[in-house]
C-alpha distance (Angstrom), angle and dihedral (degrees) to the residues before:
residue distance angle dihedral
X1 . . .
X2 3.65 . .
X3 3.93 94.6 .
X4 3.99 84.4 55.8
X5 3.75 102.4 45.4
X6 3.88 86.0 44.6
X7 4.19 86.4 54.4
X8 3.77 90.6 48.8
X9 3.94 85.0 52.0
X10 3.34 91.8 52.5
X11 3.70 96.9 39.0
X12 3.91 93.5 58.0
X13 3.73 89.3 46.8
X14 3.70 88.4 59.1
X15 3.83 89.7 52.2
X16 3.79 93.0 45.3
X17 4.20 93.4 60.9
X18 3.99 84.7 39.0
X19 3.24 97.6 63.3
X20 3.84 95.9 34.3
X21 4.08 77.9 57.5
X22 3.79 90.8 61.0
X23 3.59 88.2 43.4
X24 3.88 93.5 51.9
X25 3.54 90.0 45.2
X26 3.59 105.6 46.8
X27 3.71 89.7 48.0
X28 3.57 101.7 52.5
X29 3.71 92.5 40.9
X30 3.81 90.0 50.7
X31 4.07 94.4 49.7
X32 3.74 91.1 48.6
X33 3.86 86.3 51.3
X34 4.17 99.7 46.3
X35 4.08 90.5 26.1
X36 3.79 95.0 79.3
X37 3.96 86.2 -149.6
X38 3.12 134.6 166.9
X39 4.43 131.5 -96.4
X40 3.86 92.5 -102.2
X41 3.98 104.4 37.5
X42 4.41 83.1 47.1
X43 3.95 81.6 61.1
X44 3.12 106.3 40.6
X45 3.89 88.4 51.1
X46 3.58 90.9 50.5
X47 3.76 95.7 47.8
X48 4.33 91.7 53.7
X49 3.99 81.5 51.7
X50 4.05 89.6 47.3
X51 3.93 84.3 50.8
X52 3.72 87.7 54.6
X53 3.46 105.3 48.6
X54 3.64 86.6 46.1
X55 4.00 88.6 58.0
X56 4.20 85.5 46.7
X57 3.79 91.3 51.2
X58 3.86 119.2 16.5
X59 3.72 118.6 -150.5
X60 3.69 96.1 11.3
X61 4.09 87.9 110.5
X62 4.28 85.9 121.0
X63 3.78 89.5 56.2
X64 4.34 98.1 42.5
X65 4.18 72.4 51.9
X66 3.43 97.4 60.0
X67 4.12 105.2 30.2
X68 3.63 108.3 30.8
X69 4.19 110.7 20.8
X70 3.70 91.2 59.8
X71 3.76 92.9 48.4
X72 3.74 94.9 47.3
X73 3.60 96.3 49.2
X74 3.45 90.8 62.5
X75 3.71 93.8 44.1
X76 3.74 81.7 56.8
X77 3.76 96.3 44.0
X78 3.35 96.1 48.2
X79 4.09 101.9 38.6
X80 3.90 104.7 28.9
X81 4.05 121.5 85.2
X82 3.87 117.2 -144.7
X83 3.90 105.5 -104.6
X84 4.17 92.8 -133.5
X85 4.01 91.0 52.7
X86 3.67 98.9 33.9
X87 3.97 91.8 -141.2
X88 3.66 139.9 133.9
X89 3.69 113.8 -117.0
């Protein structure tokens, strides 16, 4: 009985720093998209979120890698403006 209730513990915690991941996500995604920012402030943002997702789930580096970088590089491609031409890409 204990083992389980300590499992359902550990399964909601799980679902807590999921969903908090979403949250994180969406977010910074969505401020890099309506910010109008510029190439090196879009990183840098991204990089304090990377750092915090790291925190959430350690050692899962490969797997930020594979789901999230590639999707927020071309958030950042396609929404950031290079800071010596001052335009949107």
């Amino acid at each position: 009985m204990e083992d389980r209730c300590a499992d359902s513990m550990l399964l909601q915690e799980e679902d807590r720093r999921m969903r908090y991941l979403r949250t994180l996500v969406d977010f910074t995604a969505q401020l890099i998209i309506q910010g109008r920012m510029n190439r090196p402030d879009a990183e840098c943002i991204v990089e304090v979120m990377r750092l915090q997702i790291l925190r959430l789930f350690p050692g899962k580096n490969e797997t930020y890698d594979i789901i999230y970088r590639p999707r927020f590089e071309r958030i950042i491609n396609e929404f950031t403006y290079d800071s010596n031409r001052a335009t949107i890409h």
